[in-house]
C-alpha positions in Angstrom: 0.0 0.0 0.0 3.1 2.2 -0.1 3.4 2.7 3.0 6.5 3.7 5.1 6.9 4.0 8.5 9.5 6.1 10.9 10.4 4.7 14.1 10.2 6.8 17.7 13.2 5.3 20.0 13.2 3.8 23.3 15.9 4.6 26.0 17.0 2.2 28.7 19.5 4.8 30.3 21.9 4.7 27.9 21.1 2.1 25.6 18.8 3.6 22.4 16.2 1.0 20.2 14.2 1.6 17.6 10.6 0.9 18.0 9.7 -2.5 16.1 13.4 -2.7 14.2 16.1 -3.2 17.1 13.8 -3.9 20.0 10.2 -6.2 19.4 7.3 -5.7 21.7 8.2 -9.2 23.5 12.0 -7.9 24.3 10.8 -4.8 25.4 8.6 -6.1 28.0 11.2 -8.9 28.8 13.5 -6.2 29.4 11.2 -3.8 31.6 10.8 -6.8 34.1 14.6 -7.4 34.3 15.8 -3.4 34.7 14.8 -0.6 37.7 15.8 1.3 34.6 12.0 3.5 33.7 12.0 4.0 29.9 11.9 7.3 27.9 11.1 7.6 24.7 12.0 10.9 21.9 10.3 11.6 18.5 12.5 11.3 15.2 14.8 14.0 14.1 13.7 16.6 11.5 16.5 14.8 9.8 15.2 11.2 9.7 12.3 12.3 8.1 13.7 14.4 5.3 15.9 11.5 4.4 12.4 9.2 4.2 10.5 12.1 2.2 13.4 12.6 -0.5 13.9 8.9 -1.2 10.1 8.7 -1.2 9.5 11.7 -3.5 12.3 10.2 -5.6 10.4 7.2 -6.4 8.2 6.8 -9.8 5.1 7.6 -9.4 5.0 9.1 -6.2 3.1 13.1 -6.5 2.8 13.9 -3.1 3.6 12.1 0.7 1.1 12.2 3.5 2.5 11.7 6.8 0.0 10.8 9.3 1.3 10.8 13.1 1.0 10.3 16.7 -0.8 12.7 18.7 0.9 15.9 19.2 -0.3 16.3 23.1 1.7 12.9 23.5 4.8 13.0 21.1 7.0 15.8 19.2 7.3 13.4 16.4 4.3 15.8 14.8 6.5 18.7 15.1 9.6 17.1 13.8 7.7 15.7 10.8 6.4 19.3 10.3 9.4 21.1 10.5 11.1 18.1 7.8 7.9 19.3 5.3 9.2 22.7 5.5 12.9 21.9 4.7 12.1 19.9 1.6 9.6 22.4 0.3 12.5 23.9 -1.5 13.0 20.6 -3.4 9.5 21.0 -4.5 8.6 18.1 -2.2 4.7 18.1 -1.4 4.4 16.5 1.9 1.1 17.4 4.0 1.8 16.2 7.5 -1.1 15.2 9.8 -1.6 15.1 13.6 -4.2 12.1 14.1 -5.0 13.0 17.7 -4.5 9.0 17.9 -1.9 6.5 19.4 -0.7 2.7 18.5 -3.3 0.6 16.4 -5.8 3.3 16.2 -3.3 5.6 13.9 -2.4 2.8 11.6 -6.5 1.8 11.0 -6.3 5.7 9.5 -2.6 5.0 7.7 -4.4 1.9 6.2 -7.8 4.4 5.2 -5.7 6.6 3.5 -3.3 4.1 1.6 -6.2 1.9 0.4 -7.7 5.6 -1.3 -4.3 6.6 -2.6 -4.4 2.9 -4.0 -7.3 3.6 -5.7 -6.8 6.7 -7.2 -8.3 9.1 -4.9 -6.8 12.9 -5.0 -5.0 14.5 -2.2 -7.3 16.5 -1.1 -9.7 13.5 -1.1 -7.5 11.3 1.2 -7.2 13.9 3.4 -11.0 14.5 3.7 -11.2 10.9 4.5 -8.3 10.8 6.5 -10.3 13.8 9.2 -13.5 11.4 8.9 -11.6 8.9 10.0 -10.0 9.9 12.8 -13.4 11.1 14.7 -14.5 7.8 13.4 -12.3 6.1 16.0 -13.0 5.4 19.7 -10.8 3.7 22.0 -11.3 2.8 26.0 -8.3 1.2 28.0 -7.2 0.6 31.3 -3.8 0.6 32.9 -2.0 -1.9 35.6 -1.1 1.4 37.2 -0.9 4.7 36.4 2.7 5.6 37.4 4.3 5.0 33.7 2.1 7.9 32.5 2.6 10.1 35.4 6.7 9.4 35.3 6.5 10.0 31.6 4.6 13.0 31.5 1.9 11.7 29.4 -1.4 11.7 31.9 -2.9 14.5 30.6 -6.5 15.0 31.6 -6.3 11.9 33.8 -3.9 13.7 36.5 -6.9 14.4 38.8 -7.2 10.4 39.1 -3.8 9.9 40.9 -3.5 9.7 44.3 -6.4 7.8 46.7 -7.4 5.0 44.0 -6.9 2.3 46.2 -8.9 -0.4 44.6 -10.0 2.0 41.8 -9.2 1.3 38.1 -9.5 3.9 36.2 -10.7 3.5 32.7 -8.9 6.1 30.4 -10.3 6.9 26.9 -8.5 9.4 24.2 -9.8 13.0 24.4 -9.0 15.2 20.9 -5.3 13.5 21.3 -4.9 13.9 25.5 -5.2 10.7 27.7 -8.6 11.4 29.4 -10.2 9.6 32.3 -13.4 7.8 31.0 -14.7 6.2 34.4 -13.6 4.7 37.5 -14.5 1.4 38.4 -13.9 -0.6 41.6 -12.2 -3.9 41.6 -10.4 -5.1 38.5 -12.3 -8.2 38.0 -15.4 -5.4 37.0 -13.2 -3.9 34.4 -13.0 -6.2 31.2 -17.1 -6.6 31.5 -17.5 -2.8 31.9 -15.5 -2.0 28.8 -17.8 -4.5 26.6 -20.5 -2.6 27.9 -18.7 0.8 26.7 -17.9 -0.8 23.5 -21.8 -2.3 23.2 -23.3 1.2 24.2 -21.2 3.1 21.4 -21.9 1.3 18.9 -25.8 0.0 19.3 -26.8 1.9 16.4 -23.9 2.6 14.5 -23.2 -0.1 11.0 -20.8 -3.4 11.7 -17.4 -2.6 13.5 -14.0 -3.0 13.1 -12.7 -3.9 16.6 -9.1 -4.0 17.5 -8.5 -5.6 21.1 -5.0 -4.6 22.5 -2.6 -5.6 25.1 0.5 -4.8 26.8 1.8 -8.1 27.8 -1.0 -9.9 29.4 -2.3 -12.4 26.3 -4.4 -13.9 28.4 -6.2 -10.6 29.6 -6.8 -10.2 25.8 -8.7 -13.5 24.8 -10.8 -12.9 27.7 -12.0 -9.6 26.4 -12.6 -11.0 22.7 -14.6 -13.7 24.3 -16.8 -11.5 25.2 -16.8 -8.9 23.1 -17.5 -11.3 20.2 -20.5 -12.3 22.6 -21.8 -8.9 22.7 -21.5 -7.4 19.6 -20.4 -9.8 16.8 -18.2 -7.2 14.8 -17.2 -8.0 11.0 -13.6 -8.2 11.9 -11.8 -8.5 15.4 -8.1 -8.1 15.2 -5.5 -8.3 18.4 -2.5 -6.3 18.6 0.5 -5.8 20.8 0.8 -2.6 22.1 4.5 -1.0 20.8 7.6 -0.7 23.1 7.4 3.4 22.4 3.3 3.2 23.6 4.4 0.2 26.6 6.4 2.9 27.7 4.0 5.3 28.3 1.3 2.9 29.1 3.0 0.2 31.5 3.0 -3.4 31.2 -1.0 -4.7 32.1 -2.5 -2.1 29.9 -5.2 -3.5 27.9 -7.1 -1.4 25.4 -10.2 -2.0 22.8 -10.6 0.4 19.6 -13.5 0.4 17.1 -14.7 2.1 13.5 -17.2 1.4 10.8 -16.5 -1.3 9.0 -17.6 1.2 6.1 -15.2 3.6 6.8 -13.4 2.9 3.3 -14.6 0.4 0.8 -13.6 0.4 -2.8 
C-alpha cells in the first residue's frame, strides 16, 4: 500500500532501540521486568524524516507524501515531521503532514484508510477529507495496571486528577481530541474487562458493523478474555489483536489493555 513507516526510539538509560526494528514488543517487556531502569522515549529527528520524504518523492510515481502521526499532546514526532515538510519544500517536495489526535493501532487503522484511497486513485485533497472522517471515526477505551508510567513519563494529561487515593480503583482512560482522558472509574479489577464490553456495546448499538481492535501490553491472556466477550456482545465484521508497541508500553505500562473500534464502512472500494 506504499506505506512507510519512521520509528520513535526507546531509551533504557543509555542504551537507544528503535521501536519495532532493534527492540520487538516481546523484548521490550522482557526487558522492563529485568531493569529498575523506567523507559523514555523521543520523537524522530527533522532529519530522519527528510531523508524518508526525499527517497520517497524520488520514487516513480509518487506526487505527493502524506504523513500521518502520533498525537501531538503525547509526542514531538508531529512537530519534527512538520518542520522536515518545511525543509524539503524547496525541493518542491509536497508533503502534507497530519496530527491524528491517535496512538498505536488506532493511527495505523487511518494510515491503512488513506493508503487503500491513494491505491485507488483518490486525490490528495480526497485522502485527506477521508483521512479527518476517520480519525473522529475512531473510539478507544483502555485501562492501565497502574498509572505511574504515565505520570513518570509525563503523558497523563486530563487523567492527572485520578492519581493519588485510588486504592482499589481502576480507572478506565479513553483518548480525548489527542490527550489521555479519564473515562470512568470502576472498583475492583475483576469489573473492568465486562464494563468495557459494555462501553464498546453502548457506542456502537446503532452505528453499521465494527472494526474492533483488542490490544494488550503483555497480558495475552487478559486479551482472549476480552474477545470472548466482546465477540458475545457485539459480533463485529472483523476482530483483530495487537501488541501494544515498546514506544506506547512505555507510556502505558506493562497490564494495559485497550479495545478500539470504527465502521467497517469507513473505506470500501
Amino acid at each position: 500500500h506504499n506505506i512507510e513507516t519512521v520509528p520513535l526510539n526507546v531509551h533504557f538509560g543509555d542504551e537507544v532501540f528503535q521501536d519495532q526494528v532493534t527492540i520487538s514488543p516481546e523484548e521490550f517487556y522482557a526487558k522492563l521486568k529485568s531493569t529498575r531502569v523506567l523507559p523514555r522515549t523521543s520523537q524522530p529527528s527533522p532529519g530522519d524524516f527528510v531523508a524518508v520524504y526525499e527517497r520517497l518523492a524520488g520514487e516513480p510515481g509518487t506526487e505527493a507524501i502524506v504523513s500521518i502521526h502520533l498525537s501531538s499532546e503525547m509526542s514531538g514526532t508531529y512537530q519534527s515531521a512538520l518542520i522536515a515538510s518545511q525543509m524539503v519544500k524547496e525541493k518542491s517536495i509536497d508533503v502534507t503532514v497530519v496530527d491524528s489526535r491517535l496512538a498505536s493501532t488506532c493511527i495505523g487503522a487511518v494510515v491503512l484508510t488513506a493508503a487503500k484511497a491513494a491505491r485507488a486513485g483518490r486525490s490528495k485533497a480526497e485522502v485527506l477529507e477521508l483521512i479527518e472522517t476517520a480519525t473522529k471515526n475512531i473510539d478507544v477505551v483502555f485501562v492501565v495496571d497502574t498509572l505511574e508510567y504515565l505520570q513518570r513519563n509525563g503523558r497523563i494529561g486530563k487523567a492527572a486528577g485520578l492519581i493519588g487515593g485510588l486504592l482499589h480503583i481502576k480507572p478506565i482512560l479513553t483518548l480525548d481530541d489527542g490527550f489521555v482522558a479519564p473515562f470512568e472509574k470502576i472498583r475492583g479489577s475483576s469489573r473492568v474487562i465486562p464494563r468495557m464490553v459494555e462501553i464498546l456495546s453502548e457506542k456502537v448499538k446503532s452505528r453499521p458493523p465494527q472494526i474492533v481492535y483488542i490490544l494488550n501490553a503483555d497480558c495475552p491472556d487478559r486479551a482472549r478474555e476480552l474477545e470472548t466477550k466482546v465477540r458475545e456482545a457485539v459480533e463485529p465484521k472483523h476482530l483483530l489483536h495487537s501488541v501494544i508497541g515498546p514506544v506506547i508500553g512505555a507510556h502505558t505500562g506493562p497490564g494495559t489493555l485497550a479495545v478500539a473500534w470504527h465502521d467497517a464502512d469507513l473505506w470500501q472500494e
